[in-house]
mmCIF file of the N, C-alpha and C atoms, coordinates in Angstrom:
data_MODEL
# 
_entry.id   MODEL 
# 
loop_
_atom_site.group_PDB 
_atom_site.id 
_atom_site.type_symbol 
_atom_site.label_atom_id 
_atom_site.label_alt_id 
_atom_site.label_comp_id 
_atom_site.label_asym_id 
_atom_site.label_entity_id 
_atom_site.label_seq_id 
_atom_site.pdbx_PDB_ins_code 
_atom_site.Cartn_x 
_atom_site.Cartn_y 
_atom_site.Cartn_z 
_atom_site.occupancy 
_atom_site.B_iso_or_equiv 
_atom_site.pdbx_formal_charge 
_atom_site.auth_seq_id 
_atom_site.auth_comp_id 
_atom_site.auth_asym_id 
_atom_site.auth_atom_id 
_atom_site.pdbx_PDB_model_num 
ATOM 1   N N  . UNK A 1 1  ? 0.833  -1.176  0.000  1.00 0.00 ? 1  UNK A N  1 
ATOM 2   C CA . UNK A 1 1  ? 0.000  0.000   0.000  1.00 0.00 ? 1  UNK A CA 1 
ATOM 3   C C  . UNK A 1 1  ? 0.881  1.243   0.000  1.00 0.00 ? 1  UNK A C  1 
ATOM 4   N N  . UNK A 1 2  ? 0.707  2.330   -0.910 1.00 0.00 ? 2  UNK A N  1 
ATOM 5   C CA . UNK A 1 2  ? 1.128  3.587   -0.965 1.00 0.00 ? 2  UNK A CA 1 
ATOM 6   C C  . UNK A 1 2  ? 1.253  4.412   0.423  1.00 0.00 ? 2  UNK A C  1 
ATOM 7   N N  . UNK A 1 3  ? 2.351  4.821   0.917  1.00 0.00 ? 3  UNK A N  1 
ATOM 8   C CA . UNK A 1 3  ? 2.453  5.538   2.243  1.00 0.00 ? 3  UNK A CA 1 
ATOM 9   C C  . UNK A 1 3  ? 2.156  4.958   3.413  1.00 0.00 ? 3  UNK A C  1 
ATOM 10  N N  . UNK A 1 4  ? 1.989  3.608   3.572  1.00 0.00 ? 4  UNK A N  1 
ATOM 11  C CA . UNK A 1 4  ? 2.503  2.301   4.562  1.00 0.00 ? 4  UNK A CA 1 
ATOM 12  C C  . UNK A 1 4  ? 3.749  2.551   4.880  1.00 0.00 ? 4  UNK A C  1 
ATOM 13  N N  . UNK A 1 5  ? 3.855  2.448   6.479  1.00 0.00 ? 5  UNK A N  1 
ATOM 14  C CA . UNK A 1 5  ? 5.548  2.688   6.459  1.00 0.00 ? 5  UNK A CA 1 
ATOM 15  C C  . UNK A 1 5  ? 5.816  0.578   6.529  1.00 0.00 ? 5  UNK A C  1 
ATOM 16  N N  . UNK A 1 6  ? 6.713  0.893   6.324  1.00 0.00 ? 6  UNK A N  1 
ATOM 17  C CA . UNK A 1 6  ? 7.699  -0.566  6.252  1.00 0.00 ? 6  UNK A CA 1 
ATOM 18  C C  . UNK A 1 6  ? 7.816  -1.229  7.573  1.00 0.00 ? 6  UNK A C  1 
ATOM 19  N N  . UNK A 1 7  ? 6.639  -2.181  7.987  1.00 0.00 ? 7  UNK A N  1 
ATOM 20  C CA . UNK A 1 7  ? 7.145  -3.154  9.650  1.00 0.00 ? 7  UNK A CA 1 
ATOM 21  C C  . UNK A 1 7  ? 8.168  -4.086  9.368  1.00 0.00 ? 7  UNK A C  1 
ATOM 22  N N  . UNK A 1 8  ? 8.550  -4.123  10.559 1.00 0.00 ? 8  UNK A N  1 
ATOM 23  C CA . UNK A 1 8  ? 9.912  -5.034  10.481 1.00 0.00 ? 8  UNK A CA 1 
ATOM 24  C C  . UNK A 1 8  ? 9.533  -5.916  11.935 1.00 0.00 ? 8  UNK A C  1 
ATOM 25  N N  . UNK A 1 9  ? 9.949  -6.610  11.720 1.00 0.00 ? 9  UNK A N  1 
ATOM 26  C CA . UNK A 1 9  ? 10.336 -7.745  12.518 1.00 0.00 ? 9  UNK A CA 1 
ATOM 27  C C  . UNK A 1 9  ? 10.499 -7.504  14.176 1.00 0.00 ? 9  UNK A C  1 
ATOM 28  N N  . UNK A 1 10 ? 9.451  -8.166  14.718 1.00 0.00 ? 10 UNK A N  1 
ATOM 29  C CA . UNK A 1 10 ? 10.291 -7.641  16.526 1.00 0.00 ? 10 UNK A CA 1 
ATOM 30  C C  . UNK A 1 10 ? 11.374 -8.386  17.274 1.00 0.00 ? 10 UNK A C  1 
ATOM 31  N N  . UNK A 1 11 ? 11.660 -9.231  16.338 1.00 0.00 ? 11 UNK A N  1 
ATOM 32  C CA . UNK A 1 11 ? 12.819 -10.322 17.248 1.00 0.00 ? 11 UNK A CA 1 
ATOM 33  C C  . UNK A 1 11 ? 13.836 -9.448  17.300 1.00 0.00 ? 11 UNK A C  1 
ATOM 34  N N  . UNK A 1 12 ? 14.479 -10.056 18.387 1.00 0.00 ? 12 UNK A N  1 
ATOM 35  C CA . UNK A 1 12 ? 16.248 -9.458  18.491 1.00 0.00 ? 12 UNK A CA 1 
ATOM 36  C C  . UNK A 1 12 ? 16.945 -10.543 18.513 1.00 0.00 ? 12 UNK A C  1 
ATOM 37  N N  . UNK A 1 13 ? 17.940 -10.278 17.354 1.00 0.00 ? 13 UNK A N  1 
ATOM 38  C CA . UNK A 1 13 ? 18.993 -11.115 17.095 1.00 0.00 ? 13 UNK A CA 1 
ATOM 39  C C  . UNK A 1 13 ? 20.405 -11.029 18.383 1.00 0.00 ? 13 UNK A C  1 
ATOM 40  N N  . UNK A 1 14 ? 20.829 -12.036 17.576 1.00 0.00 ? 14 UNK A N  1 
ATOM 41  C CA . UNK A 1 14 ? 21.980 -12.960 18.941 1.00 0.00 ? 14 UNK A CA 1 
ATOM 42  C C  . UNK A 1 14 ? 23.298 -11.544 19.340 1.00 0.00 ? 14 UNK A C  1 
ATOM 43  N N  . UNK A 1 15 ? 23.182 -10.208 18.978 1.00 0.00 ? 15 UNK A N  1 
ATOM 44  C CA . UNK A 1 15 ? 24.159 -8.952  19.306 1.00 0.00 ? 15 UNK A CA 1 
ATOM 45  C C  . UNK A 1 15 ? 22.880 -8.315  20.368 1.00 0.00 ? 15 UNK A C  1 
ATOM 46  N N  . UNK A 1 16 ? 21.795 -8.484  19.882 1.00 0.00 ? 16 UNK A N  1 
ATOM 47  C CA . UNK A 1 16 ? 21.131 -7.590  20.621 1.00 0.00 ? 16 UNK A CA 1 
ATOM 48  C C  . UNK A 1 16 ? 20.128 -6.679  20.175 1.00 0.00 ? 16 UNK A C  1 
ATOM 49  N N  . UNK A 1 17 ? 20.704 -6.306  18.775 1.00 0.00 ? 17 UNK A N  1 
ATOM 50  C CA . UNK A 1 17 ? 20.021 -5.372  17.919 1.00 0.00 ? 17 UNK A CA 1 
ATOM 51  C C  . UNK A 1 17 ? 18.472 -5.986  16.949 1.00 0.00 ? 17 UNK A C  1 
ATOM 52  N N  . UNK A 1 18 ? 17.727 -5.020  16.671 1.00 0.00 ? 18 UNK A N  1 
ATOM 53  C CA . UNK A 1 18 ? 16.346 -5.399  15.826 1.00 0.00 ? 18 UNK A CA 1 
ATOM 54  C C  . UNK A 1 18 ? 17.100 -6.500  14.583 1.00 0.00 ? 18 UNK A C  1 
ATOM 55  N N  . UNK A 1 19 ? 15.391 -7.057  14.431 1.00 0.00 ? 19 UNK A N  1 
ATOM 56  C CA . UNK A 1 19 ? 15.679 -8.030  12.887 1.00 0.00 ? 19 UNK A CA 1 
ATOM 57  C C  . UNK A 1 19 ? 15.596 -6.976  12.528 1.00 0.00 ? 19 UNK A C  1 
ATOM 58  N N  . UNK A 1 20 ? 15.438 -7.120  10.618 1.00 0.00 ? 20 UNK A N  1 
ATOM 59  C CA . UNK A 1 20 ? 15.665 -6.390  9.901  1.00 0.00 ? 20 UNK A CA 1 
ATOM 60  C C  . UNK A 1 20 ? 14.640 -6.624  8.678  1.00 0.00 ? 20 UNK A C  1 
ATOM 61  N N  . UNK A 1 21 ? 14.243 -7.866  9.076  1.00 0.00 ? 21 UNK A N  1 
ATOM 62  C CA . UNK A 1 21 ? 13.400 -8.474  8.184  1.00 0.00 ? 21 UNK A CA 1 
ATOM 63  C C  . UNK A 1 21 ? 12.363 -7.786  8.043  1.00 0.00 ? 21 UNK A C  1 
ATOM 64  N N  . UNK A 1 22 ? 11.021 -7.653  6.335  1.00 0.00 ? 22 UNK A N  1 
ATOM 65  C CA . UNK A 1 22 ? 9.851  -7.577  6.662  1.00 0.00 ? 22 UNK A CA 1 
ATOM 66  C C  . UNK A 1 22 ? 9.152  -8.415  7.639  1.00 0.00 ? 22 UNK A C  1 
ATOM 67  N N  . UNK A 1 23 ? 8.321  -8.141  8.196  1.00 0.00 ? 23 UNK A N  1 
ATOM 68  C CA . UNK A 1 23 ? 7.092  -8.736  9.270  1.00 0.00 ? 23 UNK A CA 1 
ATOM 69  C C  . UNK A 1 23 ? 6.068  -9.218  8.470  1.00 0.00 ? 23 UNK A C  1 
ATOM 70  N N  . UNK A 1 24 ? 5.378  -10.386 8.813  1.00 0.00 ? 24 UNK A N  1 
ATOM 71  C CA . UNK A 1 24 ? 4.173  -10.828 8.011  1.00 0.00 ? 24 UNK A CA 1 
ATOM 72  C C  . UNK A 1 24 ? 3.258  -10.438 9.164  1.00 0.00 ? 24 UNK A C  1 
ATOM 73  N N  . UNK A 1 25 ? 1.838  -11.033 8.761  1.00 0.00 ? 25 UNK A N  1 
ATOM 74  C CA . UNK A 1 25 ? 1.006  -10.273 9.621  1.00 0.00 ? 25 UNK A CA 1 
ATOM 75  C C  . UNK A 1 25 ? 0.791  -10.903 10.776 1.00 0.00 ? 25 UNK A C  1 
ATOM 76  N N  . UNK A 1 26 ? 1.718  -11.950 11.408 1.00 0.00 ? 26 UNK A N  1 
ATOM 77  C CA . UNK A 1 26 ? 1.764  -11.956 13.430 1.00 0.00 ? 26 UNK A CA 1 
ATOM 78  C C  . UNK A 1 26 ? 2.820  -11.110 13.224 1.00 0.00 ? 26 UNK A C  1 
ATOM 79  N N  . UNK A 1 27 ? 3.457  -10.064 12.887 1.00 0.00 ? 27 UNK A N  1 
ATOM 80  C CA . UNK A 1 27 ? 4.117  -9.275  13.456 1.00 0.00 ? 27 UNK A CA 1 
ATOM 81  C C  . UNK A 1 27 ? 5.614  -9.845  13.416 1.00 0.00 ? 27 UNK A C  1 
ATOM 82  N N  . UNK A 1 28 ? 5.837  -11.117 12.881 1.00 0.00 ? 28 UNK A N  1 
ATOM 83  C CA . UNK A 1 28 ? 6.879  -11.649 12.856 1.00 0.00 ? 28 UNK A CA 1 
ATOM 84  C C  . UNK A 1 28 ? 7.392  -11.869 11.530 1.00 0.00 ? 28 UNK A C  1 
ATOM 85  N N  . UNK A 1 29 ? 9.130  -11.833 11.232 1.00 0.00 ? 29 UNK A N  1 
ATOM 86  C CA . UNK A 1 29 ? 9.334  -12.480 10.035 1.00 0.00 ? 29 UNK A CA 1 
ATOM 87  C C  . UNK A 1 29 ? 9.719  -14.438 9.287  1.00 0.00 ? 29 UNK A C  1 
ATOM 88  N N  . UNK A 1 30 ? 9.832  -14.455 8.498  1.00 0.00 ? 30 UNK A N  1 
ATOM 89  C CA . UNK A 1 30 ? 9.475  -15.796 8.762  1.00 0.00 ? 30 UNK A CA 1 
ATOM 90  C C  . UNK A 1 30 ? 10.901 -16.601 8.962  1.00 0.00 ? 30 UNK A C  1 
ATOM 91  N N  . UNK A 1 31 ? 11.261 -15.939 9.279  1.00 0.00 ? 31 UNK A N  1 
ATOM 92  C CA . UNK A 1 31 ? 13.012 -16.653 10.289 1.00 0.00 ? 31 UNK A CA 1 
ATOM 93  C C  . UNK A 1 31 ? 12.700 -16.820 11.949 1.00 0.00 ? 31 UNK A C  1 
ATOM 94  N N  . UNK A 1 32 ? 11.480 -15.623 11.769 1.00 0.00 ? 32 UNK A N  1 
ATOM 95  C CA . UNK A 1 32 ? 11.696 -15.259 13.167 1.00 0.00 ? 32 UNK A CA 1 
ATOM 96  C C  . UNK A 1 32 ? 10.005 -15.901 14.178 1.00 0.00 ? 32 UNK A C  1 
ATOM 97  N N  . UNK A 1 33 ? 9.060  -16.557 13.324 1.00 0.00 ? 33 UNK A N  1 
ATOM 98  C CA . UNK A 1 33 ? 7.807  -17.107 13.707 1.00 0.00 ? 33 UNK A CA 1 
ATOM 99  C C  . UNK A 1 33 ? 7.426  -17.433 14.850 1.00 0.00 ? 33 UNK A C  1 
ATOM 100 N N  . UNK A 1 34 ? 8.565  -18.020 15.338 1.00 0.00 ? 34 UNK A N  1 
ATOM 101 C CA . UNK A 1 34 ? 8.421  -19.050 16.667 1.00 0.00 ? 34 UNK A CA 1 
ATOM 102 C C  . UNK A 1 34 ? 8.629  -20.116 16.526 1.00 0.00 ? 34 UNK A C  1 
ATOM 103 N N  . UNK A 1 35 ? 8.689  -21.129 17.684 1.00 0.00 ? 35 UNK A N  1 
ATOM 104 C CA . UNK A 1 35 ? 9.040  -22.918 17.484 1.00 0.00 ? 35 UNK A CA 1 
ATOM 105 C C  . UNK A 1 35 ? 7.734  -23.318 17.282 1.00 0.00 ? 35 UNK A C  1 
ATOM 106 N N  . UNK A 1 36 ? 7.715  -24.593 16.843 1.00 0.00 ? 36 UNK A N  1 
ATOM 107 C CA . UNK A 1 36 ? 6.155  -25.412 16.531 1.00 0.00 ? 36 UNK A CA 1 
ATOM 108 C C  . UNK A 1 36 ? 6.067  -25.483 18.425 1.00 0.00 ? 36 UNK A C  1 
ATOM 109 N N  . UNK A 1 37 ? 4.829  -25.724 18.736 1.00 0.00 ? 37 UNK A N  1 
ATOM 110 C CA . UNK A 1 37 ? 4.601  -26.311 20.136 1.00 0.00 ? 37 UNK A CA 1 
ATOM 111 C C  . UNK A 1 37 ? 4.115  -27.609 20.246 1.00 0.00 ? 37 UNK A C  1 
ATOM 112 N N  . UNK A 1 38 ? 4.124  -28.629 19.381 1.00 0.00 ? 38 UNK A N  1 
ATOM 113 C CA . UNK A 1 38 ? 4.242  -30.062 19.006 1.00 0.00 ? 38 UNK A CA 1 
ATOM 114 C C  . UNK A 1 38 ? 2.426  -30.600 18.970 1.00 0.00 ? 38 UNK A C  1 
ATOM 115 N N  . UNK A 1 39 ? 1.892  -31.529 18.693 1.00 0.00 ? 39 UNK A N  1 
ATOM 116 C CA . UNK A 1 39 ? 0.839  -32.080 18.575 1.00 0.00 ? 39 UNK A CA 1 
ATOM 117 C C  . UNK A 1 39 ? 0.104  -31.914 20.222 1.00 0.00 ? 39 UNK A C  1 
ATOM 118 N N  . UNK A 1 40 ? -1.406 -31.146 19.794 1.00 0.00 ? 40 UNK A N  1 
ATOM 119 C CA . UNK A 1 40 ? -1.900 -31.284 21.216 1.00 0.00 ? 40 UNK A CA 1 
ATOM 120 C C  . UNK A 1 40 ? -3.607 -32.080 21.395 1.00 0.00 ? 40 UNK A C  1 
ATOM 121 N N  . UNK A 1 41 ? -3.724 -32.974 20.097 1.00 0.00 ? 41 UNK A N  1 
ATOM 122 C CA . UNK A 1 41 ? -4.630 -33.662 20.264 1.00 0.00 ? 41 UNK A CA 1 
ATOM 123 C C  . UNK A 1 41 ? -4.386 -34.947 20.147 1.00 0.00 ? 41 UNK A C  1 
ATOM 124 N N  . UNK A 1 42 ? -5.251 -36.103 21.245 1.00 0.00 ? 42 UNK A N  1 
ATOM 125 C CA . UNK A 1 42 ? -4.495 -37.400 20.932 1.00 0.00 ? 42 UNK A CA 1 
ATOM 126 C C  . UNK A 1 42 ? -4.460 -37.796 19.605 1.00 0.00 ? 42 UNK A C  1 
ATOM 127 N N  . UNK A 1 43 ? -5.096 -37.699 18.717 1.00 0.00 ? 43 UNK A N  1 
ATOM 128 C CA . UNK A 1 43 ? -5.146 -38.111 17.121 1.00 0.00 ? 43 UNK A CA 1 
ATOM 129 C C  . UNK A 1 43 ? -3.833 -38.036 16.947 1.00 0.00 ? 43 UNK A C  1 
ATOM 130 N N  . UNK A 1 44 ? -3.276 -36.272 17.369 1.00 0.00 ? 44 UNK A N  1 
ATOM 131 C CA . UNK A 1 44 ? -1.826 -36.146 16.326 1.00 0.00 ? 44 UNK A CA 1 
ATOM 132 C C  . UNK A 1 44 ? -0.577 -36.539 17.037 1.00 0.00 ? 44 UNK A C  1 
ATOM 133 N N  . UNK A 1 45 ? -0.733 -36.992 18.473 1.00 0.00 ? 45 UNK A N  1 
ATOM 134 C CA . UNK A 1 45 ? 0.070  -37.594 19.403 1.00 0.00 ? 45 UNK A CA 1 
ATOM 135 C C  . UNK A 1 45 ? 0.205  -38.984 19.210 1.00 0.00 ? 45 UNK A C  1 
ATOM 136 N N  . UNK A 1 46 ? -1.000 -39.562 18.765 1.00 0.00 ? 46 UNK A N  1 
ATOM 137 C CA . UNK A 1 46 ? -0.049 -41.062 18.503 1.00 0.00 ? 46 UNK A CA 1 
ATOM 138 C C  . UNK A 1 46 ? 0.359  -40.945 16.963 1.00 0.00 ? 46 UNK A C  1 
ATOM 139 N N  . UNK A 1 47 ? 0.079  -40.087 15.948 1.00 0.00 ? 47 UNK A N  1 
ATOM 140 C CA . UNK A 1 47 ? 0.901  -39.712 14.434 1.00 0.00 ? 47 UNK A CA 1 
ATOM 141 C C  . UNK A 1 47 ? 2.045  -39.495 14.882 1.00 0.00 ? 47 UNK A C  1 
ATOM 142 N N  . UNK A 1 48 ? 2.382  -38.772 15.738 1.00 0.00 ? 48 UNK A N  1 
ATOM 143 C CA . UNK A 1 48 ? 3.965  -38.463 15.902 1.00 0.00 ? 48 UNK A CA 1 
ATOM 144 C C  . UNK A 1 48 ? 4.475  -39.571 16.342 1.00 0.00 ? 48 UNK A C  1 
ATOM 145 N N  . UNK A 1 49 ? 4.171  -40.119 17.458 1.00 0.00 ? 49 UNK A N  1 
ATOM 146 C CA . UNK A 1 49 ? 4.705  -41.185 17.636 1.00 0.00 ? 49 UNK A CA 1 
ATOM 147 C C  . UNK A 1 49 ? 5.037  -43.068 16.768 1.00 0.00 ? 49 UNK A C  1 
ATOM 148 N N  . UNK A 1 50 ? 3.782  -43.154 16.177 1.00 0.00 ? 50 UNK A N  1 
ATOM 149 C CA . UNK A 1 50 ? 3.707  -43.606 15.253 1.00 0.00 ? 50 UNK A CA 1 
ATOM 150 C C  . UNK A 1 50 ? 4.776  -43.275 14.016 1.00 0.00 ? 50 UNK A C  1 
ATOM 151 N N  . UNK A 1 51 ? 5.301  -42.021 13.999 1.00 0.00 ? 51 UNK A N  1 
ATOM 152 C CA . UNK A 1 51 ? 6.162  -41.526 12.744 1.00 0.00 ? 51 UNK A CA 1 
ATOM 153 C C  . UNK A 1 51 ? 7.783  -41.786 13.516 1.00 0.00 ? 51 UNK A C  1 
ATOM 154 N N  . UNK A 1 52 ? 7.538  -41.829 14.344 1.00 0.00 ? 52 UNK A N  1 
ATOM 155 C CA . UNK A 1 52 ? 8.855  -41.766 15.008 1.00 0.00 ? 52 UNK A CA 1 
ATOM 156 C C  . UNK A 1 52 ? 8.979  -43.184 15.656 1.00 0.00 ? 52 UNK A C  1 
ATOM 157 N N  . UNK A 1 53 ? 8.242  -43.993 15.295 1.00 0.00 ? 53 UNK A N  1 
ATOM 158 C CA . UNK A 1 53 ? 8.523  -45.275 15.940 1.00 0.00 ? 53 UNK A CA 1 
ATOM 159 C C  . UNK A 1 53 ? 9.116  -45.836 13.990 1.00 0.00 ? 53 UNK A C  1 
ATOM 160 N N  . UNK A 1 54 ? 8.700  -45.403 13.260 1.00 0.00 ? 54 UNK A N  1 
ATOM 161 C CA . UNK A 1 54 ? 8.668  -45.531 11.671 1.00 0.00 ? 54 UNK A CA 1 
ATOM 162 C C  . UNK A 1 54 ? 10.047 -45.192 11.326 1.00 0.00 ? 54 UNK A C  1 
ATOM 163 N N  . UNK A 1 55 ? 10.899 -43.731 11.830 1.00 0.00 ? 55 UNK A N  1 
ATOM 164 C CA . UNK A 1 55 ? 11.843 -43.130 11.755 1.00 0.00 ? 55 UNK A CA 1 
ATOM 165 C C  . UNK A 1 55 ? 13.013 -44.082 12.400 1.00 0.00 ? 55 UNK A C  1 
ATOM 166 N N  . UNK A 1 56 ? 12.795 -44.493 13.754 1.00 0.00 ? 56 UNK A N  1 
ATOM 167 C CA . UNK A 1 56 ? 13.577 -45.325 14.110 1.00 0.00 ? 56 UNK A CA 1 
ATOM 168 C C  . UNK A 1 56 ? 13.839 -46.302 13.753 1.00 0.00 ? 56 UNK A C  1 
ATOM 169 N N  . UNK A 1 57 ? 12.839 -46.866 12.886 1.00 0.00 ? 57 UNK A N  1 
ATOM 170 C CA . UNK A 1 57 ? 13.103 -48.399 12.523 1.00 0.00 ? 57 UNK A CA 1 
ATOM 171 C C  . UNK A 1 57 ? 13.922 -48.338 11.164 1.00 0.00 ? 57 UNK A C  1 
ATOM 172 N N  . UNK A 1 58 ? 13.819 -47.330 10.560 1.00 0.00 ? 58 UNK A N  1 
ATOM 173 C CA . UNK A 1 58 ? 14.327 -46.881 8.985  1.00 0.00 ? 58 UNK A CA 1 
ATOM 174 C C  . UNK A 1 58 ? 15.957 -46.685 9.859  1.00 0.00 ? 58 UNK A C  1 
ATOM 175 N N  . UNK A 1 59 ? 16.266 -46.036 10.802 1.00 0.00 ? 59 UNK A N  1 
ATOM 176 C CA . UNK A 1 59 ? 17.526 -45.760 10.691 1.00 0.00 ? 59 UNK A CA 1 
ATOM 177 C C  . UNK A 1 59 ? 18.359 -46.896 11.343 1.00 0.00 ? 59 UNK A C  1 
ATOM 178 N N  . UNK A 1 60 ? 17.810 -47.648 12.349 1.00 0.00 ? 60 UNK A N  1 
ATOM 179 C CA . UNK A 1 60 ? 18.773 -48.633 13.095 1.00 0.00 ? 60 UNK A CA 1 
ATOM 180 C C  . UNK A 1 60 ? 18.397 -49.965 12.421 1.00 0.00 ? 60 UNK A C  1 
# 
C-alpha cells in the first residue's frame, strides 16, 4: 500500500540489535515465527509417535 511505512520484525537477534526483516502479519518475520509447540490432540500424538517409531526403525 502507498504511504505504509515498512514493519519489520520484533525479534532481536543474537548482538542484541532489531531483525531487519519484513514482518508478516503476526508481526513476525518468517526466520523469526516461533518454534512449533508439538501435537496437542491425541489423534496427532499417537501420528507423531507412530512416525517416530517408523523413523527409528528406517535408521537402526
Amino acid at each position: 500500500m502507498p504511504g505504509r511505512a515498512k514493519q519489520f520484525c520484533r525479534a532481536r537477534t543474537r548482538d542484541g540489535t532489531a531483525c531487519r526483516c519484513k514482518a508478516l502479519k503476526n508481526g513476525r518475520c518468517r526466520l523469526h515465527g516461533g518454534l512449533s509447540t508439538g501435537p496437542k490432540t491425541l489423534e496427532g500424538k499417537v501420528r507423531a509417535l507412530s512416525n517416530l517409531k517408523q523413523y527409528c526403525a528406517d535408521r537402526f
